[in-house]
N, C-alpha and C positions, 0 to 999 in steps of 0.2 A: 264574438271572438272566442268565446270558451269552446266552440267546437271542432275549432282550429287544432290540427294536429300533435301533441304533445300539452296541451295546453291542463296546469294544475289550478282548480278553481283556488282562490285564498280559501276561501270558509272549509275547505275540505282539510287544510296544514291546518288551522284553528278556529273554531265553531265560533271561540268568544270577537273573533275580528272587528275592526271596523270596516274591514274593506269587503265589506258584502249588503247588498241594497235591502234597505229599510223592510220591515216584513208588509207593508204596505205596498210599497213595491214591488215585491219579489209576488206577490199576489197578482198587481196586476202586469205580470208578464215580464218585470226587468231580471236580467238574465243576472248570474255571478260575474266575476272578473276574474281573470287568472293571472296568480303569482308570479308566474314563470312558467316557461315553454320547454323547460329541460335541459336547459343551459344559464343558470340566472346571469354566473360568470362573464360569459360573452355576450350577454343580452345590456350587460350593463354596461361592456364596452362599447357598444355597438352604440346605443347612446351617449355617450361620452364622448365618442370621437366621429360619427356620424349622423344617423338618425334613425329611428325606429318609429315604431307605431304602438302607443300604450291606450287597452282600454279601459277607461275611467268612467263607464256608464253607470255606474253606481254614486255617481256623485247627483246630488238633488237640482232639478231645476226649478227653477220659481220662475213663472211668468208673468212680466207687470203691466198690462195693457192700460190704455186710458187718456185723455188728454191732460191732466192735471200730473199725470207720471212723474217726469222730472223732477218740477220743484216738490212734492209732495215727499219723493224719497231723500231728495236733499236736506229736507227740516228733519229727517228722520236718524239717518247717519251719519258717520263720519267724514263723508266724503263731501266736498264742493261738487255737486252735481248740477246747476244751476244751467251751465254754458254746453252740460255732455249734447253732443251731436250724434245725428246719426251716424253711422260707419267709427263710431268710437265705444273705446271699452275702459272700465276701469278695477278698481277693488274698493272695497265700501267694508266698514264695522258696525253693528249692534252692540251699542255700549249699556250698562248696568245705571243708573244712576250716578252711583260711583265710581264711573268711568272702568267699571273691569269689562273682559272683553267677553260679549255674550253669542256675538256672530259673526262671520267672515265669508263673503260672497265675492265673487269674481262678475264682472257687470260686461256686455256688449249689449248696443243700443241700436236698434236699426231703422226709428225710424216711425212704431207704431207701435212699438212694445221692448220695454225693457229686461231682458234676461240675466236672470241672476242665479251664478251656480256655485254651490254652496257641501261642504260634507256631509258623507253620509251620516243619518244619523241626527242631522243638526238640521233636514228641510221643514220638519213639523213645526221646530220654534219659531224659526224665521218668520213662517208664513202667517203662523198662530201670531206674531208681533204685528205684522201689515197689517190683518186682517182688524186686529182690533184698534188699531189708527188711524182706519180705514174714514170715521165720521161721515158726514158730507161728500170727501172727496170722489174726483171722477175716476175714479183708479178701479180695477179687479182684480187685482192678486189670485192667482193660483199656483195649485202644485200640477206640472209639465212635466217631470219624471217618466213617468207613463209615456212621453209623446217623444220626448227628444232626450238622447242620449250625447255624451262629452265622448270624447276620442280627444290624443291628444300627441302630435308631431312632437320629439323630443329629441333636442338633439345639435350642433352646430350647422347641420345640412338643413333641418327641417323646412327653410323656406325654400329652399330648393326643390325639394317632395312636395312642396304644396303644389308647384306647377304642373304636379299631373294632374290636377284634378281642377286645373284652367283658373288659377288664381296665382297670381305673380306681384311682385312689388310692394306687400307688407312692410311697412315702417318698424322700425323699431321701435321699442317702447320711450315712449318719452317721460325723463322724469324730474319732477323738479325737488331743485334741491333742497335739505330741510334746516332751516334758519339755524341760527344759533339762540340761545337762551334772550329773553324781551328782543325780541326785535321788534321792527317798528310797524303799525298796522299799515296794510296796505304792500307791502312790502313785498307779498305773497302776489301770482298774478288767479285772476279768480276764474278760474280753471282745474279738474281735479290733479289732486298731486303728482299721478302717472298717467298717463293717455296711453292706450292699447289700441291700435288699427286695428280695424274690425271690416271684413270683406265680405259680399256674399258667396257664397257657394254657387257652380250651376245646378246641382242635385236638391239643393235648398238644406238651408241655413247658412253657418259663419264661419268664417274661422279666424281668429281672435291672435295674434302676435304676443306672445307671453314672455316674460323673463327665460324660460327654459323650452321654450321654442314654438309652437303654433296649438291653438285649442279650435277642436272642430265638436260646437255644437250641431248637430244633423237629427231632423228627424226620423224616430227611431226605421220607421222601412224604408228610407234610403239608407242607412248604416253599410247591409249587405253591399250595396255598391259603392261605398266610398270608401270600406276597406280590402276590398278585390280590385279596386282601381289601382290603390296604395301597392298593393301586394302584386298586382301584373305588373306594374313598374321596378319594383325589387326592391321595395321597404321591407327589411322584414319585421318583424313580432318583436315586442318586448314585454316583459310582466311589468306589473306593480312593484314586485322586486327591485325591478333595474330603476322603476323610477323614482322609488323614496328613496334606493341609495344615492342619485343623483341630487335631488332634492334636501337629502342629510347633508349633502359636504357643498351644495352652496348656501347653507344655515338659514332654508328658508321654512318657517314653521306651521305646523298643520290644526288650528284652533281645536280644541277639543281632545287633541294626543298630545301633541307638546305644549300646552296653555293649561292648567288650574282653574280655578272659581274665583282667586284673586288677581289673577293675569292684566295687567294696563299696558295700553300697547305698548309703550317707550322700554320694558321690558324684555319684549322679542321680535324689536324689529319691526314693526307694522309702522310704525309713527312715517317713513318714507311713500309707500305703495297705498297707502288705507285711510289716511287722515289729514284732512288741509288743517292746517293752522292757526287759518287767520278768517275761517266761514262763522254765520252767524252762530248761533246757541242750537245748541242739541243736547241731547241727553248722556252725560258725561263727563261734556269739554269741561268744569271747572278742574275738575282731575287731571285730564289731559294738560288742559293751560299750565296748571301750577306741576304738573312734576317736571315739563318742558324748559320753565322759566328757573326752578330749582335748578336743572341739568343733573336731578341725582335721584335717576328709580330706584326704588330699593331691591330690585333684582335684575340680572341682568341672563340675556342668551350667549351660552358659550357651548363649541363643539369639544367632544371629548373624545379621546382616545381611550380605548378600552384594550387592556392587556392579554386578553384571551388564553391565560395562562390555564384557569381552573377551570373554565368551561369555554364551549365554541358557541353556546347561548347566548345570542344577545338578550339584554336584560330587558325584563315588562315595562311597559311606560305606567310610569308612577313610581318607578323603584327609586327609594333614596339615594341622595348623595350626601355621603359622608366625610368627614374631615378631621380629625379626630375623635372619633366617636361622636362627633356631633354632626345632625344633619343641619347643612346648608345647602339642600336642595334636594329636586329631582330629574332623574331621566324620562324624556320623550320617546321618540322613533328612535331606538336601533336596529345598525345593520348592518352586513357584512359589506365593505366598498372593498370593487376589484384591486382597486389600489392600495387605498389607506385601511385596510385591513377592518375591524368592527372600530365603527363610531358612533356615537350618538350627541342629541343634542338634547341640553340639557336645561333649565332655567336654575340660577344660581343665585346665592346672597349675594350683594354689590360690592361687597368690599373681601369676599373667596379671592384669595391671593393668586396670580397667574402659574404662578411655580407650585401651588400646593398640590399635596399625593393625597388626592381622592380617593374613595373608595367609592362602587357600585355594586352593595352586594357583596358577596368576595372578590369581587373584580379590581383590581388596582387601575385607576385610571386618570389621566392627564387632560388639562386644560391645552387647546390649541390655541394660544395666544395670538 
């Protein structure tokens, strides 16, 4: 899609991005993605109040083939994987020992192989982890990058756009809800935390029902014809732009840009989508268990408004947040929303008051409570 008419590669606005495929990748033949098409403004309405078509081929595939697959990843993550079905999708963590967050993959299952798509940047670790957990099991992890590229329907219409390309009736995501502090075992049903419908494609591969609208993994040479089908029906183009600003203001977070090295998921929001609560032992849960039952992470995610008084720069992720001269935190992804003007999202101390006058930078900036 970077050849697409207007189309500005991200890596070309900033060399240091993350939104450009791994130099492994870009090696063997994955293309850039583009920012924006030369309108970010109306590309971001356009998903917002319709649908577009964003590409996310730079995002890492892992592919998990094998008969032992399922339970094998289940003892590995965070996820209840146990009961995933074919035509099902979910999202899964790599936790630290100490429960900090080490990986975040998005999962559709079809059946003979487990696909797991993951940031750029972040597919080496992943794989590098499978690979040496691998022991005995009947499992082969590899990196699929190369083979199959993510595309990704975005938008309130987008299950409607799927029906050009002869896949209709996607579920919603189903999700279950997350207990309150010691609930009782069993309590939980043992099932993963969100289920994603997961369909096949007839061009081959999937497309995956998301919080933010539909995920079309496709092999990379059908690509050309699944986004000429999108586009003869009159989807049009959106950048990456349009879609981390959408992404910004429903407060959902991107491991690796807005997460730390100390990052647990109860932190930013993962503990809903990424983590059952009541599966057996993996590497972490004591962490997870005890800050769940505590009910008190020591940082929390919060969206900020940024006052765009001193500059129209949204700030670097990593940039502190300020509070009196003292930092109690930092910034993730910022961005310009065609609405809400520049936002970002932030990880905060837990007890940063909802009224305090932050700073970012020189940036004067507010808590959206």
């Amino acid at each position: 899609m970077i050849d697409i008419a207007g189309a500005v590669a991200a890596d070309a606005i900033d060399e240091e991005t993350r939104d450009q495929p791994e130099p492994a990748h870009r090696a063997a033949g994955v293309a850039p993605v583009a920012a924006h098409y030369g309108d970010p403004m109306r590309e971001q309405r356009v998903v917002a109040t319709g649908v577009g078509l964003v590409d996310r081929s730079h995002r890492g595939v892992v592919a998990v083939p094998g008969e032992e697959r399922i339970g094998w990843l289940h003892t590995l993550t965070s996820q209840h994987l146990a009961a995933l079905a074919p035509g099902q999708g979910t999202e899964l963590l790599v936790l630290s020992p100490n429960g900090h967050v080490e990986q975040h993959a998005l999962v559709a299952e079809d059946g003979e192989t487990t696909w797991l798509d993951t940031e750029p940047g972040m597919t080496g670790g992943l794989l590098s982890y499978l690979e040496k957990m691998r022991f005995f099991s009947k499992v082969d992890p590899r990196d699929a990058t190369a083979d199959h590229a993510l595309l990704s329907l975005v938008g309130p219409e987008a299950v409607d756009a799927l029906g050009t390309l002869g896949v209709t009736g996607l579920a919603a995501p189903d999700l279950v809800g997350v207990p309150g502090p010691k609930f009782r075992s069993g309590e939980l049903p043992a099932r993963p935390s969100v289920v994603y419908d997961v369909k096949p494609l007839p061009s081959g591969g999937w497309a995956r029902r998301v919080a933010l609208g539909v995920d079309l993994l496709v092999p990379r040479p059908a690509m050309a014809e699944v986004v000429t089908a999108l586009r003869g029906a009159g989807v049009p183009v959106a950048g990456l732009w349009a879609y981390e600003a959408i992404r910004v203001a429903a407060r959902r977070v991107r491991v690796g840009v807005d997460t730390d090295h100390r990052t647990i998921p109860a932190e930013v929001d993962l503990i809903a989508p990424a983590v059952h609560l009541d599966k057996g032992c993996y590497r972490g849960q004591e962490t997870v268990a005890r800050v769940h039952n505590l009910g008190k992470p020591p940082r929390r995610l919060a969206l900020l408004h940024l006052d765009g008084v001193t500059t129209d720069q949204p700030p670097s992720a990593g940039t502190p947040v300020t509070l009196d001269g003292r930092t109690v935190g930092f910034v993730g992804t910022a961005v310009h929303h065609y609405e809400l003007g520049q936002i970002a999202l932030a990880v905060l101390k837990r007890n940063t008051p909802d009224d305090a006058r932050l700073m970012v930078g020189d940036t004067a900036a507010a808590i959206d409570a």
